[in-house]
N, C-alpha and C positions, 0 to 999 in steps of 0.2 A: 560410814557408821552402819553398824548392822543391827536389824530388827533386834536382836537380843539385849544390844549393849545402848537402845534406845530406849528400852522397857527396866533397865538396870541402875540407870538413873533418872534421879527425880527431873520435874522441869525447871525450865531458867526462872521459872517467878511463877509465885505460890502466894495464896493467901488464905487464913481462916476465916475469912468473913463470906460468908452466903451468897451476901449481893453482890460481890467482888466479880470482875468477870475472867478472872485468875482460880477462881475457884474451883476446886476438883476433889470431890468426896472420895474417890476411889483410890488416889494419892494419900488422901491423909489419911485414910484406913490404912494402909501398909504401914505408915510412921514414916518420916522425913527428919533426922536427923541435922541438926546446923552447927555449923562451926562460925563464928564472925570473929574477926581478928584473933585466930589462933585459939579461942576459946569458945568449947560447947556449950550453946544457949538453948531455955526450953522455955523462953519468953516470946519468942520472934510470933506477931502476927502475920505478918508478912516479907515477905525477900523477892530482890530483885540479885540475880547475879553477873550478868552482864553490864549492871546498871551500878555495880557494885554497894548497894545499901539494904537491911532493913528497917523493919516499924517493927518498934516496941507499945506497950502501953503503958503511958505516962500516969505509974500509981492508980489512984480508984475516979479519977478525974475522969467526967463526961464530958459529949459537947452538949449543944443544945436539942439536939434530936435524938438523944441518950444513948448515943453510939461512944463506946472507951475512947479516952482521948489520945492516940499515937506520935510520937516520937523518930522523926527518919536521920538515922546515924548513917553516915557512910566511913565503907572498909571494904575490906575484901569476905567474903561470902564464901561458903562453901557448903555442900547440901549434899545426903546418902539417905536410902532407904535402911530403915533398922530393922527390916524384917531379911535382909542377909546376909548380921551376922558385920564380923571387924572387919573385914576385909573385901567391903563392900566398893563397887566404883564410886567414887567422887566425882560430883557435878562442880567444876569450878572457871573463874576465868582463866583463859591460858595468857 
């Protein structure tokens, strides 16, 4: 894999959460597009693609240390940065 086509797609597991130690502000600045079974989601808190699943938030439901309460579906995952455009590389399981 080449420096290029490494920086072209997103990584295998992403999260918006802060504390997460998946987290990367500079990935979610470009925009990360998701696809999970076949259909684009703009819910996903988190994705594992390898792992094949992500976390959703489950409605306006907290826990008890007031973090959104999450949801892990598994399927197949698929993940492209939206800042190049339709015909962007896709990160997915092979």
């Amino acid at each position: 894999m080449t420096e290029e086509t490494k920086t072209d797609t997103p990584p295998a597991r992403l999260s918006v959460n802060p504390k997460s130690e998946h987290f990367d502000v500079e990935v979610l600045k470009r925009g990360v597009g998701i696809r999970f079974k076949g259909k684009q989601r703009t819910d996903i808190e988190e994705y594992s693609i390898p792992e094949g699943w992500v976390r959703v938030q489950a409605g306006k439901t907290m826990d008890r240390h007031g973090n959104p309460l999450t949801l892990k579906l598994s399927g197949p995952v698929e993940a492209w940065f939206e800042d190049l455009g339709d015909d962007a590389p896709v990160a997915k399981k092979d």
